[in-house]
C-alpha positions in Angstrom: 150.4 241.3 144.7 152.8 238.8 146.8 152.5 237.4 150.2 155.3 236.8 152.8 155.1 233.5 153.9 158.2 234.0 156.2 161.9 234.3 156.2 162.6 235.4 152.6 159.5 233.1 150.7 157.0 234.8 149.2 154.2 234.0 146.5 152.1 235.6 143.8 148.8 236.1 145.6 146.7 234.6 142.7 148.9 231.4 143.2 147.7 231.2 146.7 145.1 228.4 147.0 144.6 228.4 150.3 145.9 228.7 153.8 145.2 226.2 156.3 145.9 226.0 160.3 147.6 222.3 161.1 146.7 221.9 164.0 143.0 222.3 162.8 143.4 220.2 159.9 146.1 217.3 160.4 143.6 215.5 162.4 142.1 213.6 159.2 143.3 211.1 157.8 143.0 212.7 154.6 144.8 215.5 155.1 147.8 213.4 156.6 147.6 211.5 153.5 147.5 214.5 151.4 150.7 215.8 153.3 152.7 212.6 153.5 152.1 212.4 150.0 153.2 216.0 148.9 155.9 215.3 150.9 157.1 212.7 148.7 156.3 214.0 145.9 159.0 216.3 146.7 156.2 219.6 146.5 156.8 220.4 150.1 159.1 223.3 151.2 159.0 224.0 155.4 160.2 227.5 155.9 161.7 228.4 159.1 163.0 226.0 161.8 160.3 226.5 164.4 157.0 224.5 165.1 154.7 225.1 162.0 151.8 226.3 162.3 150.3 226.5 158.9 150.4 225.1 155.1 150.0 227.2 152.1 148.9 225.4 149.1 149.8 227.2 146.0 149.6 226.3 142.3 152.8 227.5 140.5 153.7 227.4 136.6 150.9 225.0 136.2 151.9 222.4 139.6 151.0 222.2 143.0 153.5 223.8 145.6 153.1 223.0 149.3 154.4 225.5 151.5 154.6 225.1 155.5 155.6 228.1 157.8 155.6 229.0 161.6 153.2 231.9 160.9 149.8 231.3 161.9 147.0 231.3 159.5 145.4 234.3 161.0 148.5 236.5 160.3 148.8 235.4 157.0 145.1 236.1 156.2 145.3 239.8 157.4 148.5 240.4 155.4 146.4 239.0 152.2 143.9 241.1 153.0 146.1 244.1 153.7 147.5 243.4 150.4 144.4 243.8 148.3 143.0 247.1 150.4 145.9 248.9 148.7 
């Protein structure tokens, strides 16, 4: 199954990771860390031009993919959920 991350993005379901809220999270220091360095790393892509809301961390073809969206977490949760009821 795939899961719509926003705009025209989406991922294998079994790459999916998980899906975390940042505003929740970007208060450690770790998880800045973790982000600042994905960024450079060049494993980041933002989807969408708004405020985000949450990062998606995916393992694709063997590598870590950082994806960061203006849905909330919530949403993307149901639609994964909706997604293996079917």
């Amino acid at each position: 199954m795939y899961l719509h991350l926003g705009l025209d993005k989406v991922v294998l379901s079994r790459d999916v990771i998980g899906i975390f809220d940042m505003d929740n999270t970007t208060t450690s220091a770790i998880t800045r860390d973790f982000l600042t360095r994905a960024e450079k790393d060049g494993t980041v892509e933002i989807i969408g031009a708004d405020l985000p809301k949450s990062y998606i961390l995916c393992r694709e073809n063997g590598k870590n993919k950082l994806y960061i969206t203006q849905i909330s977490p919530q949403t993307l949760v149901k639609r994964a959920e909706k997604k293996r009821e079917e």
